[in-house]
N, C-alpha and C positions, 0 to 999 in steps of 0.2 A: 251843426247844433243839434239836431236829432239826433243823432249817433252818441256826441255827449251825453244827452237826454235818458238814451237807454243806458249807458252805459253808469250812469250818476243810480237809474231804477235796477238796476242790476247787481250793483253794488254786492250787496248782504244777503245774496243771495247763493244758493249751493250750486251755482253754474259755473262751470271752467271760462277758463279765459276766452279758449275757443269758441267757445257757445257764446259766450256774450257777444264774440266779435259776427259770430252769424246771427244772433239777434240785431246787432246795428244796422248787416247789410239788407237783413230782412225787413225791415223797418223803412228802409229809402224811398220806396213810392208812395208818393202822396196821394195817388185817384182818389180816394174816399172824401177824403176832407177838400181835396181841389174841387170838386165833385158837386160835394153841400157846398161849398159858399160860394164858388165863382160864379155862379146865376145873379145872387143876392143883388149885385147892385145893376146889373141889368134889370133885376125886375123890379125895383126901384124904379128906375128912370134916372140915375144917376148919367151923369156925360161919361163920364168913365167906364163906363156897365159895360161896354161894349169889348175894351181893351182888357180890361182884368177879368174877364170871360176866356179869351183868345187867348192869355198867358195861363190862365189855369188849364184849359184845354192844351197847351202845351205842355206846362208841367208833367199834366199825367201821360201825355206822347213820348216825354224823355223818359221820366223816372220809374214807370211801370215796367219797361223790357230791360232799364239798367239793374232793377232790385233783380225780377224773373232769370235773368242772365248768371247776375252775380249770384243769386244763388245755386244756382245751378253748377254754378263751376265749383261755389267753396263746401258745399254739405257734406260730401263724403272727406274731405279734407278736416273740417272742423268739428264735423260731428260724430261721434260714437253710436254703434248699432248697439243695441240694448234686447237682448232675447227673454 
């Protein structure tokens, strides 16, 4: 759904197809936003605060070295040097 998301925001815009598609894969780590809210309902006091802490903290264990990776493999593939 993120990937849609950028690609929906990318739309009308003067980027190649290429770049659009390493903007998706750039786009896949969540830390940030897992980040801000997955405390939230720990500090709440929420019964759940505990578990959707643990999963956000996982989130960003998966999806931070899957984005850092994928990019890394596709940039010179997708993207153009520009002097």
């Amino acid at each position: 759904l993120r990937a849609l998301g950028v690609a929906l925001c990318t739309l009308r815009t003067p980027l190649t197809g290429k770049e659009r598609l390493f903007c998706a894969i750039a786009y896949l780590p969540k830390a940030t936003v897992q980040a801000a809210i997955g405390s939230v309902p720990l500090a709440m006091g929420l019964p759940c605060g505990q578990i959707v802490l643990s999963v956000a903290v996982l989130a960003i264990l998966i999806t931070a070295p899957l984005g850092a990776i994928g990019m890394d493999a596709t940039y010179q593939k997708l993207l153009e040097k520009q002097l």
